[in-house]
C-alpha positions as CSV (number, residue, x, y, z in Angstrom):
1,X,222.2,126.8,51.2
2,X,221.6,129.7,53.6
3,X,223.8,132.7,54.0
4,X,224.4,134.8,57.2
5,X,226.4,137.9,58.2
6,X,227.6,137.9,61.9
7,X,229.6,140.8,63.3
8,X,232.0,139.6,66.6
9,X,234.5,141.9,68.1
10,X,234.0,144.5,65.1
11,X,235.1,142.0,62.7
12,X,232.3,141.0,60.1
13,X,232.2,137.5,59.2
14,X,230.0,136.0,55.8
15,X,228.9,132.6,56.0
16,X,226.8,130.3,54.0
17,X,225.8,127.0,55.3
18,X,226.1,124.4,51.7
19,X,225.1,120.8,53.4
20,X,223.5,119.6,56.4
21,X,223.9,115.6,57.3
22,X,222.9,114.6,60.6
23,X,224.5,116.3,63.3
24,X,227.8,117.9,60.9
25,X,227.8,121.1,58.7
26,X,229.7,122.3,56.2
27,X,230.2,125.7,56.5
28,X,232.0,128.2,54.9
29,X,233.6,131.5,56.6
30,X,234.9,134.7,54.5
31,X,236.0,131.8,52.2
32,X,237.5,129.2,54.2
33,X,235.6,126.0,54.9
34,X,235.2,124.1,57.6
35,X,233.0,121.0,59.1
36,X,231.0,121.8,62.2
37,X,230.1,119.2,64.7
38,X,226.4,120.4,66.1
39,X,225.7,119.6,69.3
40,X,221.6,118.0,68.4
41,X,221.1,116.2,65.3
42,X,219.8,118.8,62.4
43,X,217.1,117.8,60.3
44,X,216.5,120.0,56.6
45,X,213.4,122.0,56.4
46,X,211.5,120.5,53.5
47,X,208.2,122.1,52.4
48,X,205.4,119.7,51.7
49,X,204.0,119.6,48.5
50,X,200.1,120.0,48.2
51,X,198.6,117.9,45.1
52,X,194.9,118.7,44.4
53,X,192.6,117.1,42.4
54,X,191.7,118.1,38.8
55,X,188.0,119.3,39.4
56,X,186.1,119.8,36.3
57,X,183.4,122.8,36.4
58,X,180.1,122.3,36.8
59,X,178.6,124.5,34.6
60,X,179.5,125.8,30.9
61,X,181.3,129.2,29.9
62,X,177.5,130.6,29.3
63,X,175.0,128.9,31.4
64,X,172.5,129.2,27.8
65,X,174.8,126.6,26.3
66,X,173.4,123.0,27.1
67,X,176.6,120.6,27.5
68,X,175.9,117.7,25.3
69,X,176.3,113.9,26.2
70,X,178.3,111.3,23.9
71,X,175.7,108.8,22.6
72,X,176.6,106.2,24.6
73,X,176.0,107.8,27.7
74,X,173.6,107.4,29.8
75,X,171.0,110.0,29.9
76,X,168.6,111.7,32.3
77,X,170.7,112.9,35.4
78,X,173.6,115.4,36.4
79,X,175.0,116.5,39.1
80,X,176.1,119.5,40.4
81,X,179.7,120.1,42.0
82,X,181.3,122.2,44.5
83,X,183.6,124.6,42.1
84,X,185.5,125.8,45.0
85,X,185.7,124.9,48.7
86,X,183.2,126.8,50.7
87,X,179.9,127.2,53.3
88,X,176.5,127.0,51.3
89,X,174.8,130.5,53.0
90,X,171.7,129.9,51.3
91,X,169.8,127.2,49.0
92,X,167.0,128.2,46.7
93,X,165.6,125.2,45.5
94,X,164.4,121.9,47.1
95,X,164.0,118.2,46.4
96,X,161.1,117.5,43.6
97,X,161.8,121.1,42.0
98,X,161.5,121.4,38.8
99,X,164.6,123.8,37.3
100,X,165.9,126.0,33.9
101,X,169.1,125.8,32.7
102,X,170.8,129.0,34.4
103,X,168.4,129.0,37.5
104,X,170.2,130.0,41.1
105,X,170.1,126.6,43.3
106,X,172.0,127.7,46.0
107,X,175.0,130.7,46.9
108,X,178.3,129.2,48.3
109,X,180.6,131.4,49.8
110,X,184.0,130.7,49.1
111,X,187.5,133.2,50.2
112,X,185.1,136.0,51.9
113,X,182.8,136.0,48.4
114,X,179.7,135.0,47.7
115,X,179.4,132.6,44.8
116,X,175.7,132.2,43.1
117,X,175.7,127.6,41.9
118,X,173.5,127.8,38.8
119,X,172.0,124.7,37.4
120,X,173.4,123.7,34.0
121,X,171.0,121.3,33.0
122,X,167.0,121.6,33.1
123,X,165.3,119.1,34.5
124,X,163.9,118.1,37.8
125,X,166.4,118.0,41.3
126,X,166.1,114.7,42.3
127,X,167.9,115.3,45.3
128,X,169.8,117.4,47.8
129,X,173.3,116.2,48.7
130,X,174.6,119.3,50.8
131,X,172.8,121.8,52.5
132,X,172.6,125.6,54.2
133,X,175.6,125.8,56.3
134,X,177.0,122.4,55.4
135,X,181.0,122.7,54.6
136,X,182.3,121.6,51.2
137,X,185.4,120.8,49.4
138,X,186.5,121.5,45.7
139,X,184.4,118.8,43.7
140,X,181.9,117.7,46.1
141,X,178.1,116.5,44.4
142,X,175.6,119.0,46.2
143,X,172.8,118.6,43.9
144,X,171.4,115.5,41.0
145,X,169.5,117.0,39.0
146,X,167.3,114.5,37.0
147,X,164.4,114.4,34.4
């Protein structure tokens, strides 16, 4: 429903468009309403609707809290996601590393900031997925870091 004031000839007029089908309107004027032939076939404006993917973190509140596996798990590897979509500027580690849990591996900048990707894990990076000035989306593995 979309309203409109139109002054013609000094007399002001208050409209409000309520429904839309095909190429007919009705519209309503100072109260009175009336169905409008259009000359083109209207279509209604509809806004898309973006769904994004739930993305879960990388890394822990406080990168000196180890994340702990369920014993059934499998054990020995973890990677490291993409927490926001970005460029990587710069990467501080490479393949065969050996890292600390908290250690820089690379800064992403993401919206104009510059975002430091900490490992959350210690262990050895077994290998490089993205590198520097590689695009990435929310979620996206950049490093596995193994034992």
């Amino acid at each position: 429903m979309k309203r409109f004031k139109f002054i013609i000839n000094g007399n002001q007029y208050e409209t409000t468009i309520l429904n839309v089908e095909d190429n007919y309107a009705e519209v309503e004027v100072n109260g009175t309403l009336y169905k409008v032939e259009v000359d083109k076939t209207m279509k209604a404006v509809k806004t898309p609707k973006l769904v994004r993917q739930t993305v879960v973190p990388s890394t822990d509140s406080h990168p000196s809290v180890a994340k702990t596996s369920s014993p059934s798990a499998p054990k020995g590897t973890g990677s490291i996601h993409s927490p926001l979509p970005g460029v990587i500027l710069e990467m501080f580690v490479r393949e065969g590393d050996t890292v600390k849990m908290g250690q820089k591996l690379l800064m992403l900048e993401a919206m104009k900031m510059e975002n430091n990707i900490e490992a959350d894990k210690a262990g050895k990076v077994v290998s490089i997925l993205k590198y520097k000035g590689d695009s990435v989306m929310e979620g996206d593995v950049l490093i596995i870091i193994g034992d």
